[in-house]
N, CA and C of each residue as an Amber inpcrd file, in Angstrom:
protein
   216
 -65.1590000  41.0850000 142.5630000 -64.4540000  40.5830000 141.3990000
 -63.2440000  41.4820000 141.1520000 -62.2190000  41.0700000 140.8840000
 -60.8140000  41.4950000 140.5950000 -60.3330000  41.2010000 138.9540000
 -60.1970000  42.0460000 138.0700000 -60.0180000  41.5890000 136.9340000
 -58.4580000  42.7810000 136.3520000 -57.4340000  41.7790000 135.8180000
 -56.1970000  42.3150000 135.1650000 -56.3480000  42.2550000 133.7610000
 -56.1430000  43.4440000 133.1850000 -56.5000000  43.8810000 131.5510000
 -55.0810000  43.2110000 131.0470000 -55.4500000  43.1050000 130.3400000
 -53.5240000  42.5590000 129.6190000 -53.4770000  43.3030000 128.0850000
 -54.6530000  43.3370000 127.8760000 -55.1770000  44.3410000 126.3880000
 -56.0180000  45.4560000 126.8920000 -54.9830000  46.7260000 125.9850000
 -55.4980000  47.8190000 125.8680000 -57.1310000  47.5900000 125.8010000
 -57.4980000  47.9270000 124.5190000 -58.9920000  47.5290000 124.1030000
 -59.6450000  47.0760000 125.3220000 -59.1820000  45.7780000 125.9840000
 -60.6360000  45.0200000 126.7110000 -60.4330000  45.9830000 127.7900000
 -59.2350000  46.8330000 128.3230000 -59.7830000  47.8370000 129.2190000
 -60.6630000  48.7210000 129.1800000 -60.4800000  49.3700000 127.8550000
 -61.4010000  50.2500000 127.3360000 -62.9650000  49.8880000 127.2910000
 -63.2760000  48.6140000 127.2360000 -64.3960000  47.5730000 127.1260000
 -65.1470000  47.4640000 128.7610000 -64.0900000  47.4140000 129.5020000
 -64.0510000  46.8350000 130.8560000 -64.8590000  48.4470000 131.8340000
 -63.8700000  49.3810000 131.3870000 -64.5490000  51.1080000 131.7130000
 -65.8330000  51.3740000 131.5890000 -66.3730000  50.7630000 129.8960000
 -67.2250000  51.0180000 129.1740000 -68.5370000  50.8110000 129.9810000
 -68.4610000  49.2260000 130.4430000 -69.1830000  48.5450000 130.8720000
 -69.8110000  48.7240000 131.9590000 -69.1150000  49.4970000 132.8360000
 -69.1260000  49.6160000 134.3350000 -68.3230000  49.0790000 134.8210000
 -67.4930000  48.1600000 134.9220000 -66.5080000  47.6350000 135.9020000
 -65.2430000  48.5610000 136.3420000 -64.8310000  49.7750000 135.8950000
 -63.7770000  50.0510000 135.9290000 -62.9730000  49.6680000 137.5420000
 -64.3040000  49.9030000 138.7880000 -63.9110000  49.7750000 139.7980000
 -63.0710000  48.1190000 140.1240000 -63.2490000  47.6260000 139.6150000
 -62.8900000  45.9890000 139.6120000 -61.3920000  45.6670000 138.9670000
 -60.8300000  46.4770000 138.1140000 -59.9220000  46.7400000 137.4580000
 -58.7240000  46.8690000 138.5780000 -57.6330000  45.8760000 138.5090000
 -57.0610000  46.2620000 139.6210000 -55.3370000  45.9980000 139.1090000
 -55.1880000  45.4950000 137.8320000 -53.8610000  46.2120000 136.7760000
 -54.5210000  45.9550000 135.9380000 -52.8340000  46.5500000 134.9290000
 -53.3360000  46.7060000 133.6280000 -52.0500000  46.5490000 132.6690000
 -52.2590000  46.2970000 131.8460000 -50.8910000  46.4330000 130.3780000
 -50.2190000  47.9530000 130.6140000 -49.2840000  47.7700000 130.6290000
 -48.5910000  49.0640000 130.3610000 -48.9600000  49.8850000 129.5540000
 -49.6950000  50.2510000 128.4280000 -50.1430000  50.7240000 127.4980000
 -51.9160000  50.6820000 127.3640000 -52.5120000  50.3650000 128.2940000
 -53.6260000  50.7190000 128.6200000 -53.8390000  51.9920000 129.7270000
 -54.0820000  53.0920000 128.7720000 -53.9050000  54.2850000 129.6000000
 -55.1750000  55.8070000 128.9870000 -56.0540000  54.5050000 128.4530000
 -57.0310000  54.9700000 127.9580000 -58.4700000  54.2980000 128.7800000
 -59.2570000  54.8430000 129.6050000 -59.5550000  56.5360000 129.4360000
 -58.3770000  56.6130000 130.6110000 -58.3340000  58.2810000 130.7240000
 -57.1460000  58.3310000 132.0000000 -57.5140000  57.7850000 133.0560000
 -58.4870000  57.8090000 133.6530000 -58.5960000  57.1530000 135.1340000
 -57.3030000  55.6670000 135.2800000 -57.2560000  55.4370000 133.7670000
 -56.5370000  54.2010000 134.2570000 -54.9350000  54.0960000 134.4470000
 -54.6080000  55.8540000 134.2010000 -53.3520000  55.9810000 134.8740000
 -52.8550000  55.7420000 136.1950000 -54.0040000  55.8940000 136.6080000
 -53.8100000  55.3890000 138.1580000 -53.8520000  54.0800000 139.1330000
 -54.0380000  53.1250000 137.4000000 -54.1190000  51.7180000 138.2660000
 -52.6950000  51.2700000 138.2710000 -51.8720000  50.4640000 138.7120000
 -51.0980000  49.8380000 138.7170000 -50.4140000  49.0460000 137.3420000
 -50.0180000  49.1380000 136.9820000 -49.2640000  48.1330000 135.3660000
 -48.8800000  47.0660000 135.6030000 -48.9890000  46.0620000 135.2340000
 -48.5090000  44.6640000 135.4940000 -47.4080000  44.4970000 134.3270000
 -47.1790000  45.0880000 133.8470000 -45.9540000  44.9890000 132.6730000
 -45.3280000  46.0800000 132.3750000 -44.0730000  45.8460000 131.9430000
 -43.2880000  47.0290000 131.7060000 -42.4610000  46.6920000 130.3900000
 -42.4140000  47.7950000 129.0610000 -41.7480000  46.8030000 128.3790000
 -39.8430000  46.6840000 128.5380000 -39.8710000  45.9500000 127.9590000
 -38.0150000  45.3210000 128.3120000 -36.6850000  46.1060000 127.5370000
 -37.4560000  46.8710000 126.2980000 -36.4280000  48.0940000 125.5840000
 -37.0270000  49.5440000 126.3350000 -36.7530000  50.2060000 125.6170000
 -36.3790000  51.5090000 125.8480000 -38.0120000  51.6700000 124.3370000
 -38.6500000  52.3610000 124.6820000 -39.8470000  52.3470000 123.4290000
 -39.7720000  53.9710000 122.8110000 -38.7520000  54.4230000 123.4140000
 -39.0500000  56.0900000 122.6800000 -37.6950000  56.1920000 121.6600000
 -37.5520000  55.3140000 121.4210000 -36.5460000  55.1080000 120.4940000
 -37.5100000  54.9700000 118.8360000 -36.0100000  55.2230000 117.7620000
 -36.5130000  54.5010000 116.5030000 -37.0400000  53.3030000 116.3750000
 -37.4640000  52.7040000 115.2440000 -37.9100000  51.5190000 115.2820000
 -36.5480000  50.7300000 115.0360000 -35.4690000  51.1330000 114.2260000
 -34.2820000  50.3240000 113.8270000 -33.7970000  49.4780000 115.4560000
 -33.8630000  51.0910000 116.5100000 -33.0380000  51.1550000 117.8310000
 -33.7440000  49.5820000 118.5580000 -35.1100000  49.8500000 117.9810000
 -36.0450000  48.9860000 119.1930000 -36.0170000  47.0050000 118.8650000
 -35.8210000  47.1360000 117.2650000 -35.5640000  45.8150000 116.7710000
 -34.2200000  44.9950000 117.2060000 -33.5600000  45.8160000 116.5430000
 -31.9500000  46.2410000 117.5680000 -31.7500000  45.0890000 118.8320000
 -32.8350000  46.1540000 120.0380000 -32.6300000  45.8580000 121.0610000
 -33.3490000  44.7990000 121.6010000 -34.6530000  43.9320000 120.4100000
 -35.1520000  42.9070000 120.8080000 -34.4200000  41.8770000 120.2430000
 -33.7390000  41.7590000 119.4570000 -33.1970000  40.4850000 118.9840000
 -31.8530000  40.1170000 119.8210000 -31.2720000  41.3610000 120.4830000
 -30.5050000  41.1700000 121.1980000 -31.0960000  40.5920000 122.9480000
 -32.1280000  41.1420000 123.0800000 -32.7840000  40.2320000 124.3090000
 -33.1080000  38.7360000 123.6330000 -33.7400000  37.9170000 122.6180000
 -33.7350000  36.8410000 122.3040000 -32.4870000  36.3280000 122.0160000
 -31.1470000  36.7430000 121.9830000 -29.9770000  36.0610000 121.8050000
 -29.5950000  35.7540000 124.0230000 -29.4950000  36.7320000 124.5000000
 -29.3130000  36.8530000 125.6810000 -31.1270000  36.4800000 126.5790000
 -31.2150000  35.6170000 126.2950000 -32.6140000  34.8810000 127.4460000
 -32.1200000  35.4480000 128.5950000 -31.0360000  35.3690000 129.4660000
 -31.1110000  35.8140000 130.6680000 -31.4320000  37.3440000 130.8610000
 -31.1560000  38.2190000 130.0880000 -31.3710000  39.6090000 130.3400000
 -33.0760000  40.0490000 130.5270000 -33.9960000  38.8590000 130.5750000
 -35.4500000  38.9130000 130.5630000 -35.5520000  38.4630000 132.1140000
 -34.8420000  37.9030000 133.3640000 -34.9370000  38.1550000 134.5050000
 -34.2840000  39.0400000 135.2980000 -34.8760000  39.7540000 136.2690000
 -34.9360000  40.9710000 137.0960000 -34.3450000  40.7070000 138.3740000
């Protein structure tokens, strides 16, 4: 079984349980417990997150004006 966390939490759930080995990504922000630094991320977010909150609102409303700046 192959399972991708998309939520923090159900990783944490997923560890808990025994499956961690089955775990094969994860949300960018599932990095709890550490072992799961080492899985792969299936997401990355699209601002800059070590910013203010003003900087980060900022920079999402300006990705929803510009739709294209959300392909890579």
């Amino acid at each position: 079984m192959q399972i991708v966390s998309l939520i923090a939490g159900v990783a944490e759930i997923i560890c808990a349980s025994g499956f961690e080995d089955c775990l094969v990504s994860r949300f960018y922000e599932c990095d709890y417990s550490k072992n799961l630094t080492g899985i792969p991320a299936c997401s990355s977010p699209e601002t800059d997150v070590n910013v203010s909150v003003i900087e980060i609102d900022k920079n999402v409303k300006m990705l929803f004006r510009n739709p294209h700046l959300f392909i890579e």
